[in-house]
Every structure is written in C-alpha cells, then in structure tokens.
TORPAVEX-701650 format. One record per residue (C-alpha): residue number from 1; x, y, z. Coordinates in Angstrom, 3 decimals. Each point is the difference from the previous one (the first is absolute). Example, Ala and Ser with C-alpha at 12.3 -4.5 7.8 and 13.67 -1.06 7.14 Angstrom:
BEGIN
(1,(12.300,-4.500,7.800))
(2,(1.370,3.440,-0.660))
***
This chain:
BEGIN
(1,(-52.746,-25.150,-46.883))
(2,(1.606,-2.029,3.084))
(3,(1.937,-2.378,-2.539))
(4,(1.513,3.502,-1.425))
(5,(1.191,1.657,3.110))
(6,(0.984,-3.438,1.481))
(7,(2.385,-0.617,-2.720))
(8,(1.411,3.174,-0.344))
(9,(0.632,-0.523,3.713))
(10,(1.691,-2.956,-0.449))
(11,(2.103,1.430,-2.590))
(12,(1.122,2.689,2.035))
(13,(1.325,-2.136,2.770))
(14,(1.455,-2.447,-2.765))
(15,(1.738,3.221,-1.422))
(16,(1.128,1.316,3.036))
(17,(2.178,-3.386,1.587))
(18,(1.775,-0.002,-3.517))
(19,(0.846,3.889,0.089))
(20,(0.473,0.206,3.598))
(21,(2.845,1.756,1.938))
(22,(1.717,1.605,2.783))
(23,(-1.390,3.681,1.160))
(24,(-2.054,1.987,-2.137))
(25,(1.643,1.810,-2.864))
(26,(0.204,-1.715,-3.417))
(27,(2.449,-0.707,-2.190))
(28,(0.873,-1.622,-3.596))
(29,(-2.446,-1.811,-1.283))
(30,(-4.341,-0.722,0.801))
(31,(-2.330,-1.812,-2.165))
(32,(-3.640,0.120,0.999))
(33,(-1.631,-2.437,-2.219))
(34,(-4.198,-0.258,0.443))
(35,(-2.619,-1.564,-1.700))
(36,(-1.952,2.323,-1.563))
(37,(-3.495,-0.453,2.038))
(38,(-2.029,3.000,0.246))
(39,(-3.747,1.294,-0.385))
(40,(-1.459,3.073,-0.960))
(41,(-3.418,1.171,-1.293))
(42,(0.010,0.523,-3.227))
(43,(2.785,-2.641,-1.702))
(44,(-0.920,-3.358,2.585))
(45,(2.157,-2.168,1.851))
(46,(4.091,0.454,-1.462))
(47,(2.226,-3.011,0.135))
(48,(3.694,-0.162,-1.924))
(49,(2.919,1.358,1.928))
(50,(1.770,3.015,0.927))
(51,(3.165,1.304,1.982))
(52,(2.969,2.223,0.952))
(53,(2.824,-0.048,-0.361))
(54,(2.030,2.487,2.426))
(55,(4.021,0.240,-0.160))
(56,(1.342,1.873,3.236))
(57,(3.578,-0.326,-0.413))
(58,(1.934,0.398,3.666))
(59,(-3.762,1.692,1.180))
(60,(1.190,3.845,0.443))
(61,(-2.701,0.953,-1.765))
(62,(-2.460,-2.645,1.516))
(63,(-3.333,-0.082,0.203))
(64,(0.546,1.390,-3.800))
(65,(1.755,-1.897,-2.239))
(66,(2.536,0.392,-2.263))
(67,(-2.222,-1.948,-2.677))
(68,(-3.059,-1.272,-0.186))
(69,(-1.372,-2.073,-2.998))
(70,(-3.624,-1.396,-0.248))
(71,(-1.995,-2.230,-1.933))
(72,(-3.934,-1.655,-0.243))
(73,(-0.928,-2.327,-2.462))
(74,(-4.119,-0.409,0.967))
(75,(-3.521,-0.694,-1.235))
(76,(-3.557,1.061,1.519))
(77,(-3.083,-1.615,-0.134))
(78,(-2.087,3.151,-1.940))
(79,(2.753,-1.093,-2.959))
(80,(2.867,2.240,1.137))
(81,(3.594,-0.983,-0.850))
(82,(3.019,1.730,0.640))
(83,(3.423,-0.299,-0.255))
(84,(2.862,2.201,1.729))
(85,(3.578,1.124,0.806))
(86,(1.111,2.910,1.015))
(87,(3.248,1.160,1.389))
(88,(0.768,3.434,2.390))
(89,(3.385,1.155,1.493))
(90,(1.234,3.124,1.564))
(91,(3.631,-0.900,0.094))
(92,(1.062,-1.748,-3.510))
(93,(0.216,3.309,-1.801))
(94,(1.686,2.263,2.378))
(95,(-2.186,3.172,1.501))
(96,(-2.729,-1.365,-2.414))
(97,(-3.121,-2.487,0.329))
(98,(-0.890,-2.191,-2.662))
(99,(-3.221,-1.694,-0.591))
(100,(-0.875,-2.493,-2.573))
(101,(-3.087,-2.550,-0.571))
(102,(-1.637,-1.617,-2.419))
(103,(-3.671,-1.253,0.263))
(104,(-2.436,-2.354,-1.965))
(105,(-3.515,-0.133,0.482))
(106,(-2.775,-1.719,-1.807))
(107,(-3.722,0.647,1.115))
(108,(-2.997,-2.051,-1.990))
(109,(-2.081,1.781,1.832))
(110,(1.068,3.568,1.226))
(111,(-2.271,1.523,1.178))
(112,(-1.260,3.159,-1.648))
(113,(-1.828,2.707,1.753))
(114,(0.393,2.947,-2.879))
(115,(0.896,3.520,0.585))
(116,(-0.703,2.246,2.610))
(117,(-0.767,-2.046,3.389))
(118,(-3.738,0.709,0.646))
(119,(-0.860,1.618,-3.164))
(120,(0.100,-3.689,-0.900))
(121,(-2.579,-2.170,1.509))
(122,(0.905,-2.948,1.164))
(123,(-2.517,-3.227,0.639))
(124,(0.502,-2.900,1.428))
(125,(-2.972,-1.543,-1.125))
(126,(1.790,-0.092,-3.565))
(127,(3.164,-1.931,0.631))
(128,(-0.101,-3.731,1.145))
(129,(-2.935,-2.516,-0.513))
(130,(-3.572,1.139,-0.371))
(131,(-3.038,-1.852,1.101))
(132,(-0.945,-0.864,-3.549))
(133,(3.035,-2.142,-0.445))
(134,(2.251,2.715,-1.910))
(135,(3.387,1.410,0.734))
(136,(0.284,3.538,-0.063))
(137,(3.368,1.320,0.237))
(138,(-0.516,4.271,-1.004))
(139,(3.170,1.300,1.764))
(140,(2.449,-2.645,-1.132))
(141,(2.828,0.411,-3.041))
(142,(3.053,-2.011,-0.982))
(143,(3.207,1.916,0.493))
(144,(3.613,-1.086,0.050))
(145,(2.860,2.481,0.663))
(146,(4.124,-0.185,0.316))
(147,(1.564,3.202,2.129))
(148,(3.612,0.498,-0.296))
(149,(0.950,2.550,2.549))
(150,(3.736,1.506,0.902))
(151,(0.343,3.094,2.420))
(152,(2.809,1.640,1.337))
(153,(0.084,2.888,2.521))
(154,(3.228,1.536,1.226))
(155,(0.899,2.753,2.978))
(156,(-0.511,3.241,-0.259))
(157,(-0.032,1.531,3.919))
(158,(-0.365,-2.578,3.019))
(159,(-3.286,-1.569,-1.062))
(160,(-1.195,1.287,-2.746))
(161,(0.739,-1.603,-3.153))
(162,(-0.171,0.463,-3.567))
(163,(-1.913,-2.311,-2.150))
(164,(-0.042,-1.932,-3.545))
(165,(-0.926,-2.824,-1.888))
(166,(-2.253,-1.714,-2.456))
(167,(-2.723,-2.495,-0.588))
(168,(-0.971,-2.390,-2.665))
(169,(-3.490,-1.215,-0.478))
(170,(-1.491,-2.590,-2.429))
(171,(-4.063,-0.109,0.885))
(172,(-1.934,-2.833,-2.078))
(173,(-4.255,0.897,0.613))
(174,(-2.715,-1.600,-1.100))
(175,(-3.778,-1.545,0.699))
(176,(0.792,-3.142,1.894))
(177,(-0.664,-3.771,-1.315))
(178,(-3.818,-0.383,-0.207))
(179,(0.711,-3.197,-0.542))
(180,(1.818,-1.111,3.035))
(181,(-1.475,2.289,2.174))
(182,(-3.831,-1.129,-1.446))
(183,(-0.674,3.526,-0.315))
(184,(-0.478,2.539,-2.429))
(185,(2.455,2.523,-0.272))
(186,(-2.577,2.115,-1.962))
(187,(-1.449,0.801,2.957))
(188,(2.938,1.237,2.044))
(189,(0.710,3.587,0.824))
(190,(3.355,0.215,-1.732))
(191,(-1.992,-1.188,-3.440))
(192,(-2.580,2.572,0.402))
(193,(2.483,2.864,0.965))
(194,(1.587,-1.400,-3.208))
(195,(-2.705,0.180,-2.160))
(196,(-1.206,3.664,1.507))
(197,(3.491,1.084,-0.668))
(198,(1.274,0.871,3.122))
(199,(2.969,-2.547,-0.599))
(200,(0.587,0.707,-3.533))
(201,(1.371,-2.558,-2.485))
(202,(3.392,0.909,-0.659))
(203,(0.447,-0.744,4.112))
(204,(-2.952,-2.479,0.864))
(205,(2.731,-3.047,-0.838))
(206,(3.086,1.351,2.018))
(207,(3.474,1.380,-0.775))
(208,(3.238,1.200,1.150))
(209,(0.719,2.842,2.149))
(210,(3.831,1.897,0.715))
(211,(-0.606,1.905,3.093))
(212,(3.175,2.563,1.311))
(213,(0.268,1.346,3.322))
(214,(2.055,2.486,1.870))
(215,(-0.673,1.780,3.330))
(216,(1.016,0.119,3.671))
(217,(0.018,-2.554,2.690))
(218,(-0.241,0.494,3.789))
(219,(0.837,-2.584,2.716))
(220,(0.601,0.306,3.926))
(221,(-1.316,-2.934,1.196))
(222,(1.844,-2.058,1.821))
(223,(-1.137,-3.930,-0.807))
(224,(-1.825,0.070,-3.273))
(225,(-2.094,-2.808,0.482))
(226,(-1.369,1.292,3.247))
(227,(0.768,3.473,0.941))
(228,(0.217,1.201,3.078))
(229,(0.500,3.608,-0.839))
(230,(0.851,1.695,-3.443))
(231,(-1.104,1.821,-3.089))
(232,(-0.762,-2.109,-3.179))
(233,(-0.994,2.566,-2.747))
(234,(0.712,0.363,-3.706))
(235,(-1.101,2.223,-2.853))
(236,(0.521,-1.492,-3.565))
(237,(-0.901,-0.094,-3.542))
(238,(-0.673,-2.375,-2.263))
(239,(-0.298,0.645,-4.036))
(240,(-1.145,-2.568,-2.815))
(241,(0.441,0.671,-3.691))
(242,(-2.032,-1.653,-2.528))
(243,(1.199,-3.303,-1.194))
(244,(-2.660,-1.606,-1.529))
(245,(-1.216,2.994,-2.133))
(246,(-2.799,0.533,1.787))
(247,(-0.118,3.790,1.491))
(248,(0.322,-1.552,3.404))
(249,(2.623,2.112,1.491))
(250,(0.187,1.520,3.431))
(251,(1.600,1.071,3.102))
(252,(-0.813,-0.679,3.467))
(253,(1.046,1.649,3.168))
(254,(0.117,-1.793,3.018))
(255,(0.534,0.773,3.729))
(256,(0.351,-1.888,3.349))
(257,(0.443,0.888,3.227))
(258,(0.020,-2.319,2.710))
(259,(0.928,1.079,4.073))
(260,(0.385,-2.358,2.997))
(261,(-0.020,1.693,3.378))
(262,(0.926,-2.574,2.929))
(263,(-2.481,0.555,3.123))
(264,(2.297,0.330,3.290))
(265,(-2.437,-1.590,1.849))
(266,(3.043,-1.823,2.223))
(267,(-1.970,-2.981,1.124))
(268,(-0.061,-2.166,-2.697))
(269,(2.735,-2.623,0.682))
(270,(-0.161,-1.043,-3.964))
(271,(0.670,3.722,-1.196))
(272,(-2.047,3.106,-0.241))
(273,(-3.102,0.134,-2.276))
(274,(0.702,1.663,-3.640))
(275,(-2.770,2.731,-1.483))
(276,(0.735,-1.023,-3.797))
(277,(-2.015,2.085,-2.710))
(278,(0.834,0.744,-3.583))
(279,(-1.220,2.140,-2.386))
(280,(-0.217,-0.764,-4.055))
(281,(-0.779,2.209,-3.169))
(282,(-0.427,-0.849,-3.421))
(283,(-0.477,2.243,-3.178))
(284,(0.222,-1.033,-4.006))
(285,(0.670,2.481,-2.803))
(286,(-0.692,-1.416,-3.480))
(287,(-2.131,-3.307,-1.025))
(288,(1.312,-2.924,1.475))
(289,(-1.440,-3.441,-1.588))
(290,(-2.591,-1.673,2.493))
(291,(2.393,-2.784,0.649))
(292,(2.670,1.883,1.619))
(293,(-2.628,2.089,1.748))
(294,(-0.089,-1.865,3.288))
(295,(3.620,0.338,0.464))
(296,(1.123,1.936,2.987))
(297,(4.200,0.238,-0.185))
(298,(2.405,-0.581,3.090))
(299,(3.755,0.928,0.110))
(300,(0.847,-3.001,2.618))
(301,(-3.435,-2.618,-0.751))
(302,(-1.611,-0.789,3.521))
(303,(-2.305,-2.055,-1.964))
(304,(0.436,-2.813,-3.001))
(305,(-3.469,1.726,-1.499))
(306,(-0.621,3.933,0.747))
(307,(-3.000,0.324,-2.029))
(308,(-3.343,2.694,0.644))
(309,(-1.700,0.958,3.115))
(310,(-1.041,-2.922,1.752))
(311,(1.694,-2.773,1.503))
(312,(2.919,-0.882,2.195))
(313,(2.332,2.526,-1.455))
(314,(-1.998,3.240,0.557))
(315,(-3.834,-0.043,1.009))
(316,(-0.803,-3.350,1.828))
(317,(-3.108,-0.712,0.405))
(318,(-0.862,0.771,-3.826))
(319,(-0.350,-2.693,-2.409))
(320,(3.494,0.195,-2.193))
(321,(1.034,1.969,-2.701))
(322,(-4.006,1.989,0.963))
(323,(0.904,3.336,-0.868))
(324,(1.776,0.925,-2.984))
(325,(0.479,3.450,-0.859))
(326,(2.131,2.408,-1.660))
(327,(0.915,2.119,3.476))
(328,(-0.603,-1.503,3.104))
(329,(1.215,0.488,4.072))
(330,(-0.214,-2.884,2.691))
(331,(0.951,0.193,3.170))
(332,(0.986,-2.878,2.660))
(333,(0.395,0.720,4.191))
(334,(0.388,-2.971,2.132))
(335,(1.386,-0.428,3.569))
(336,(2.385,-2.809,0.451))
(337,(0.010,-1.485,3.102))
(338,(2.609,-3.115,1.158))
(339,(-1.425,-2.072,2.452))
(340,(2.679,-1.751,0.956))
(341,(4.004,-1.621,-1.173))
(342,(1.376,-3.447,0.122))
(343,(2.386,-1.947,-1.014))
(344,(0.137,-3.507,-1.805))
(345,(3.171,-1.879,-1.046))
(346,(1.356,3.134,0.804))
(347,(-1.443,1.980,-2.444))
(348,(-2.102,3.343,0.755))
(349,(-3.641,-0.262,-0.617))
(350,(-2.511,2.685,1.293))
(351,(-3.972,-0.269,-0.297))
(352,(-1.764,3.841,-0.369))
(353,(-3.554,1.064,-1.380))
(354,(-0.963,3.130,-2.284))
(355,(-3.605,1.478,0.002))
(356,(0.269,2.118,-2.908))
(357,(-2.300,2.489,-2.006))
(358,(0.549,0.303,-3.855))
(359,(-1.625,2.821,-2.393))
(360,(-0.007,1.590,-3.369))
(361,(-1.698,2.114,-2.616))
(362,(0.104,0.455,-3.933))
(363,(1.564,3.158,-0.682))
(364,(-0.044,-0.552,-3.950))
(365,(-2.534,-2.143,-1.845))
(366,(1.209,-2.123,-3.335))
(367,(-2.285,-0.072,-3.075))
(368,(-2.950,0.951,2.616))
(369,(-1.725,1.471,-3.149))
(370,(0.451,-2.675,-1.965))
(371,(-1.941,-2.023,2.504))
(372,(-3.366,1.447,-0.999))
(373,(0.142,-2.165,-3.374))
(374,(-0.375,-3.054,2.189))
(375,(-1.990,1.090,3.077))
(376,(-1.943,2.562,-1.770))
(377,(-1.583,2.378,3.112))
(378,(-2.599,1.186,-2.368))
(379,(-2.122,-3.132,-0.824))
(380,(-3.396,0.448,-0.045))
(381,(0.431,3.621,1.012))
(382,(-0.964,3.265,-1.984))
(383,(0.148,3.301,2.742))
(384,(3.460,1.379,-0.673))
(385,(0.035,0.603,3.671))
(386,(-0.281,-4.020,1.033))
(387,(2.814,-0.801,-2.524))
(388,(2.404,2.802,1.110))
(389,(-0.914,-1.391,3.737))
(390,(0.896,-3.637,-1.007))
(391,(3.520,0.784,-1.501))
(392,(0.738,2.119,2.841))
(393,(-0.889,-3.293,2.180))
(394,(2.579,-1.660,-1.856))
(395,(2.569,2.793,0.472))
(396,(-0.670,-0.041,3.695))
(397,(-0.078,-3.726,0.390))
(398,(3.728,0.267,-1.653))
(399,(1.092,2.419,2.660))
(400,(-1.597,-2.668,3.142))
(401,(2.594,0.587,2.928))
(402,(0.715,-3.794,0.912))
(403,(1.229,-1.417,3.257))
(404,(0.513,-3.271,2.092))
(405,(1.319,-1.259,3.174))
(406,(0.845,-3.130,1.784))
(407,(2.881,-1.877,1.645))
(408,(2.772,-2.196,-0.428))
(409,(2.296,-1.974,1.703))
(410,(3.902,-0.369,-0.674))
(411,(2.653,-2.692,0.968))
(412,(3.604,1.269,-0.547))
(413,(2.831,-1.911,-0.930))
(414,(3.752,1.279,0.669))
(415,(-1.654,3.577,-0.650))
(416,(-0.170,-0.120,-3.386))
(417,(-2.526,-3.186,-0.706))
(418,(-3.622,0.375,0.655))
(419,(-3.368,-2.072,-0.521))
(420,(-2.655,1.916,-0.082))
(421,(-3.757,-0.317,1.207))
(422,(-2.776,2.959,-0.982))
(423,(-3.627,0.208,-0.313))
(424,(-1.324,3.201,-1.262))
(425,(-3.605,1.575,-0.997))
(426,(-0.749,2.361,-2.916))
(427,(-2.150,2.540,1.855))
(428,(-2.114,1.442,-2.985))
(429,(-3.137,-1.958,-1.136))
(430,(0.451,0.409,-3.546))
(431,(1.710,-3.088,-1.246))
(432,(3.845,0.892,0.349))
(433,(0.153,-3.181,2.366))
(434,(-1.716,-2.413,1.778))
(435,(-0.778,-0.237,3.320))
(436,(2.889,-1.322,1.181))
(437,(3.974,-0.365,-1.505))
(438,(2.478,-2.481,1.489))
(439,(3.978,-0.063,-1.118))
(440,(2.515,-2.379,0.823))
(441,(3.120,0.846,-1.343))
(442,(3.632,1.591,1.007))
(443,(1.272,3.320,1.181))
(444,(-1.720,3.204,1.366))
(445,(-2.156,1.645,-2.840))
(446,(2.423,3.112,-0.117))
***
C-alpha cells in the first residue's frame, strides 16, 4: 500500500514542475496522466492507467474547465478489466452540456449475489478454497458489457436544466470457465437461479438494451468536484423497448438530490467544513432482463461503474453490486473537513478527511416470488401457519433497512483532482458485507 501512495506522490510532484505557473488561475491546456494503482474490496489491487485531461482556455471560468476529457485503460487482480474514455463540456455547444463515454468491461468472475439484498443469503464459507482441497466459487458469473452513453441538458431558468439522451448496451452472461477457474460452474448461484428460472433462458446469455431518457437537471454548486455549497438534484426517466424479442421492456424513474451546506465555522485557515448528503430513489415499471437489472443511470457519470446498492458509488461498506432490486432509496451524509492547503511547484494541493454514514432500503422486490422455486421456505414443513411465517421472513428480509459508516481521507489537486482514501463497515450482521471495506480510488462519492 506504501509503494501505491508513494508513487502517486511522486507523480504528482513530477506533474506539477511540468504544468507549473505563475498565480493561481488556469488556463489552456492540463494533462494529468496517473498510473492506474488502486485497491478496493471486492475487485483487488487495480493497475493500468488513467487521467484528465482539463482545457481552461484564458482561465475565466477556472477552477472549471472549458473541457475536460478522460480516459483508464486497467486490470484488477479478482479478473476485472476495463477500458474507458469519456468526454464532458459545458461550453462547446453553447447554453448546453454535453456528455459522452464509452466503457468496456470484462469480469470472469463477477460476482453474483442474486436479487433482493438479504432475501439472498450470502456465505462466505462457499466461495474460495475449502479445507478438502476444492474450489467453490457460488456467487461468481462471467459477464462482459459495452455502454455507449450521450447526454445533453440545456437551460431552462438559472440552474435548472432540461435533460436528454440515450444509452446503448450489449451484455454477454454466462457460467464462468470451470476449467480455468478449477471450479464447477454447476454449482454457482447464477446456474442455479438459471435452472430454477429466475433468470429465464431467452435472457440467461445476455443481449442488447436501447434505453431513452428525458427529465430535469438542477445544479448550484459552485466547484463540481468538491462543492462548497450548492444543489445537485435531478429527476429523470429512462425507457427500454424490447430488442431481442424477449418481453423485457421497461421504464425506470430515477431521482437525485444532493445538498452541500459550508459550516462558517471561521477558524479553519484551509476553508470551512462542508455537511454533504444526498438522497437517491429508484423505481422500475415493466420486466427488465436480469442483466440490466443492476444498472442505476446518471445524467453526468460520477462513476465509470454505477451498479446496485453496495459499493463506492452508493452504500460503502456493502459488498458491490449486494442489493439488487426493482425500487430502491440510499442515502449518503458525510462531513468534509480540510485540514490544511499547500502548495508544490506551484500548484494547489489541499489534504481533508470525510467520516461519512451511508444507508438504504428495498422499496420494490424483483422476481421475490420466483425465489421460492430455489430456496423453497417450506421444506420439511406441513402447518400452513410455519410456511406462511417463512415466506413472510423472506419478504421482510427483502425490506432489511441497511447502513454503514466510516471515513476517508482526500488530497486535492488544482480543485478539481482528488485521490481518495475510505474505509467503511456494513453495520447489519446478515451478510451484505464484511467486516470491514477499504477503497482507494478518485473523487468524492457524490
């Protein structure tokens, strides 16, 4: 872990003497190359690389820029490997914001946790090497996917925005190699959901997907990458015909709001703290296939992977992708504190910490019914009574209000580059997460 901060360390002070300059505004052109070394929980240790690249033309509009283009080309240990470029600008179209990115990701073994967070039980004692010599891998899958996203929003009023675009997915599922993993994939959760029919065979190998969205866009804040103050909310929704012939159709709402409220605290010489909380909600209409189902959409992506409850994008603390549902809320509060500014090479760094606390709940199951076929709650049983008590376990396992908390530690680069540091801990003893979740990646969560 040393070797990782010491070279991105070293990097920064490499990349700050070749971009260095008088005073502090901006301008033309900034290219923040990295290698990509980072750790998190549940994919390993992630090398490759990854970067901005921020255009400020004469800096008016400095510490945002005028363009900002990004890229990661990186693999991780647990199989992982992804490939990236995405491009964002306020300014090209005038009084409109485009977005664009496109995103490739192969996972050998992604891991599966099935539907409905705690209404599926999760053990540890079935994935890795047993005692008896054999490798057990239940809750892993193969899956490859390509996104194709484009988003525009334009002004309405002052902040508030209107929104469009579109998204192309191509999802490629599947048991994973038996062979190379020296497992059997008949043993894995995604075969026996498979053969119970909860993913049913016209969706268990992948497809395409078409999604649509319009809605309304909200922003006040005044540095995106770090707020100090500001509104961040939208209100969108998303629709997918049927392209493979399937019946899988749908449409999904989806709402964000996100608030920072600076602290005027006064004696703070790097800045007064930020209270930072925001607030999601989910809900799907229709039948959407199993593949698409731990998708949660973004106007502006925060995050190369947005996927279920769990994880560095909404609940950490929770193993990744944990809950997957057809409705869902989350919410994330954390206080961001800066400890203290410096300058190297004369760029602007500042170091600041965030103890945050992260929650959620199911507020619509998917194929919860279904999920008697394969963990049938009346084995052995024969009082009406008992069985109606065990599938109203289930139900209220679905519903189990989840939450975290833990801390994390930032180190800001010309406002708008940050490393990022957190350790979390799922706080419900039911298998959503493991004692203890550690993240090192880029950016605030939200």
């Amino acid at each position: 872990m040393r070797n990782i901060l010491a070279t991105f360390t070293a990097l920064l002070l490499c990349s700050g003497a070749v971009f260095a300059q008088e005073g502090t505004r901006r301008t033309g052109w900034k290219f923040s190359p990295f290698p990509a070394l980072a750790y998190n929980t549940d994919n390993g240790l992630q090398y490759g690389a990854f970067g901005d690249i921020y255009y400020y033309g004469d800096g008016t509009t400095y510490p945002e820029p005028l363009q900002m283009f990004s890229f990661e080309v990186s693999h991780f240990t647990k199989g992982r490997t992804r490939l990236r470029a995405s491009y964002d600008s306020k300014h090209l179209i005038p009084g409109m914001r485009l977005t664009l990115s496109a995103i490739y990701v192969h996972d050998p073994l992604y891991r599966f946790y099935g539907f409905n967070g705690a209404a599926s039980p999760y053990h540890q004692e079935l994935n890795g090497l047993q005692d008896d010599g054999r490798i057990l891998r239940f809750n892993s899958m193969d899956r490859t996917y390509f996104q194709g996203f484009a988003n525009v929003q334009g002004a309405i009023a002052g902040p508030l925005n209107w929104a469009a675009g579109v998204t192309y997915w191509y999802y490629k599922t599947g048991a994973f190699d038996g062979k190379k993993f020296e497992a059997d994939p008949a043993f894995s959760l995604y075969q026996r959901y498979v053969n119970a029919g909860l993913i049913g065979q016209e969706e268990k190998d992948g497809g395409h997907v078409l999604e649509l969205r319009a809605g309304l866009a909200y922003n006040s804040r005044d540095i995106e990458a770090a707020p100090n103050r500001g509104i961040n909310a939208d209100l969108f929704l998303n629709g997918a015909p049927d392209l493979n012939g399937s019946g899988h159709a749908y449409l999904r709402l989806c709402a964000n709001f996100s608030h920072f409220v600076r602290i005027p605290v006064g004696f703070i010489a790097a800045g007064d703290p930020v209270f930072a909380y925001h607030i999601g909600y989910q809900h799907t209409w229709g039948d959407a296939p199993f593949y698409i189902q731990q998708n949660i959409p973004q106007l502006v992506p925060r995050r190369i992977m947005s996927e279920g409850l769990g994880g560095s994008g909404t609940i950490r603390g929770l193993y990744e992708n944990r809950i997957i549902a057809d409705g869902f809320a989350w919410a994330n509060t954390e206080l961001r504190i800066k400890l203290f500014k410096f300058q190297l090479f004369n760029q602007d760094f500042y170091l600041a910490t965030n103890p945050f606390f992260d929650c959620g709940v199911i507020t619509k199951p998917y194929r919860l019914d279904r999920m008697d076929a394969l963990f049938p709650p009346y084995s052995g049983m024969t009082d009406i009574a008992t069985i109606r008590k065990a599938l109203d376990d289930r139900h209220r396992q679905a519903g189990t209000f989840v939450m975290s908390a833990g801390l994390g530690l930032k180190l800001a680069w010309n406002e708008n580059f940050i490393l990022s540091a957190e350790v979390g801990r799922n706080l419900n003893q039911n298998g959503l997460g493991g004692p203890f979740w550690l993240n090192l990646i880029t950016n605030y969560s939200f």
